[in-house]
C-alpha positions in Angstrom: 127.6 132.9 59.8 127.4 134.9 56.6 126.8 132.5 53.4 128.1 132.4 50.0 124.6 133.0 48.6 123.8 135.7 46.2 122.4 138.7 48.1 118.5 139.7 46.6 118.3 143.9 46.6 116.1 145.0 48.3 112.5 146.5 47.1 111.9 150.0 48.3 110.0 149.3 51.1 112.5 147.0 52.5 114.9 149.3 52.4 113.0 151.8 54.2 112.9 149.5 57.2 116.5 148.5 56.6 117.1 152.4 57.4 115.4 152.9 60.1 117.0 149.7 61.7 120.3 151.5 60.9 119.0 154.8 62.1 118.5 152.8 65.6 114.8 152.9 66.0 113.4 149.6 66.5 110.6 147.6 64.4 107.7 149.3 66.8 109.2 152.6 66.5 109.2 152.5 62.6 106.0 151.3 62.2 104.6 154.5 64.2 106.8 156.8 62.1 106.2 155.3 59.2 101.8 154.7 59.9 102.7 150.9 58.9 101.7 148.3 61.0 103.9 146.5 63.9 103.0 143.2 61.9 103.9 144.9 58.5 107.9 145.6 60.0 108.3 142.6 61.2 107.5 141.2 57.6 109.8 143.2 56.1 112.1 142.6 58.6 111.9 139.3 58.0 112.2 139.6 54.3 115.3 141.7 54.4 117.3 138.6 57.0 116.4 136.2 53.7 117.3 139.0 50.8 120.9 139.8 52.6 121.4 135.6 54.1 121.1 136.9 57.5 120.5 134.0 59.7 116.5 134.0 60.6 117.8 135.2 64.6 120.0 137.1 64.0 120.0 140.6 66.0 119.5 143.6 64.8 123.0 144.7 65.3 124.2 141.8 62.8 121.3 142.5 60.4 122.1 146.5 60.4 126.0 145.3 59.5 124.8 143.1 56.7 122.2 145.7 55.2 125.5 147.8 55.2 127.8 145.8 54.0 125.7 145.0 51.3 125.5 148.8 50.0 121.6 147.8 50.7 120.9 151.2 52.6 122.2 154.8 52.9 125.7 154.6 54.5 126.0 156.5 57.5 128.3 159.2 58.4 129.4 160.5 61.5 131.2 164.0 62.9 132.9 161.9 65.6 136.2 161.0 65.3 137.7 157.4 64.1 139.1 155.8 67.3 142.2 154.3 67.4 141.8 150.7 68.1 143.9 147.9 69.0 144.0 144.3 67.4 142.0 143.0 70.2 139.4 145.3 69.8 139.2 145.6 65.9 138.6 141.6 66.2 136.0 142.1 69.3 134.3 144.8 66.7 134.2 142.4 63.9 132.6 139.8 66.0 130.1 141.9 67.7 128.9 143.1 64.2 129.0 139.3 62.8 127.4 137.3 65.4 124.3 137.7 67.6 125.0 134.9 69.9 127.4 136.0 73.1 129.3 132.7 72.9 129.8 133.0 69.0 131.0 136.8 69.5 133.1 135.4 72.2 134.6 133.2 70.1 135.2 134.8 66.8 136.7 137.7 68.8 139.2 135.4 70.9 137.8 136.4 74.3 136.5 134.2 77.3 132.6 134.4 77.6 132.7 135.5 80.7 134.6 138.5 79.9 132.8 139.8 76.8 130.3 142.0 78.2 133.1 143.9 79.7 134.8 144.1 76.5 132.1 144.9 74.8 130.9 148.1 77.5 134.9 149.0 77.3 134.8 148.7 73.5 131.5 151.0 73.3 132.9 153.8 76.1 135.9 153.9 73.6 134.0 154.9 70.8 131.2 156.8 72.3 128.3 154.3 70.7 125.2 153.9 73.1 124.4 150.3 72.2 125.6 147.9 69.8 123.9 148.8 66.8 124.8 152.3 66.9 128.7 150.7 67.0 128.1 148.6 64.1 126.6 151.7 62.3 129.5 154.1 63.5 132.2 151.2 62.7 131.0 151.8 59.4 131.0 155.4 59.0 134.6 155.0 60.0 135.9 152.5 57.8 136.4 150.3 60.4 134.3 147.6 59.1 134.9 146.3 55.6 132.6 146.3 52.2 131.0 142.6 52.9 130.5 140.6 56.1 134.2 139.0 56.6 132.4 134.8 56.2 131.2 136.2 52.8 132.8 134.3 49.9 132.2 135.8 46.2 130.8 133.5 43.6 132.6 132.8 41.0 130.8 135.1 38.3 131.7 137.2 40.9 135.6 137.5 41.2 
């Protein structure tokens, strides 16, 4: 669950990593593209869950939304079309880019747990994604997922 702690920007190289997260390539894959070690992305990885109060499990799918919602990395665009969602799904949506845990997405999105993977493969045929980080990164492009993780509260100094 998102906190009400101030998010910390991200240095440069942090936000590199952030990208490639949110281009879909896994830690692995952007250590070889970027000549960095394995060890090195997983640091920074690590780093960027405690700069944007990403919970220290959370998946990359949830991490990728946060880094968005943030304004922490180049938003994404898309050629694709917005789909027209229903209420079920917009909620389902939310929750799959809020919560890495199946029962926790399951819950926030109003669903039984034993039908959420369903929903969820429904939910991504609908809009075309091939996983659930390419939704969350998509949902953005669209405008489908608002400017800061839904759990967020603003500080004071804030509002």
């Amino acid at each position: 669950m998102p906190t009400s702690a101030p998010i910390a920007p991200l240095k440069p190289a942090q936000q590199r990593a952030a990208q490639g997260l949110v281009d879909g390539l896994s830690a692995r894959e952007i250590a070889e593209k970027s000549g960095l070690s394995f060890e090195t992305v997983r640091h920074y990885v690590r780093e960027i869950r405690q700069s944007l109060n990403c919970p220290p499990r959370c998946k990359p799918h949830v991490l990728v939304h946060f880094a968005l919602a943030a304004e922490q990395v180049t938003p994404p665009t898309t050629e694709r079309p917005t789909p027209v969602l229903n209420e079920a799904e917009e909620l389902l949506l939310t929750a799959v880019a809020e919560h890495s845990a199946p029962r926790d997405v399951a819950l926030a999105a109003k669903i039984a747990p034993a039908d959420l993977r369903s929903a969820v493969d429904e939910l991504l045929d609908k809009t075309g994604a091939d996983d659930v980080t390419q939704l969350v990164v998509l949902a953005h492009a669209w405008g489908l997922l608002g400017a800061r993780p839904t759990g967020t509260v603003e500080s004071g100094a804030a509002r």
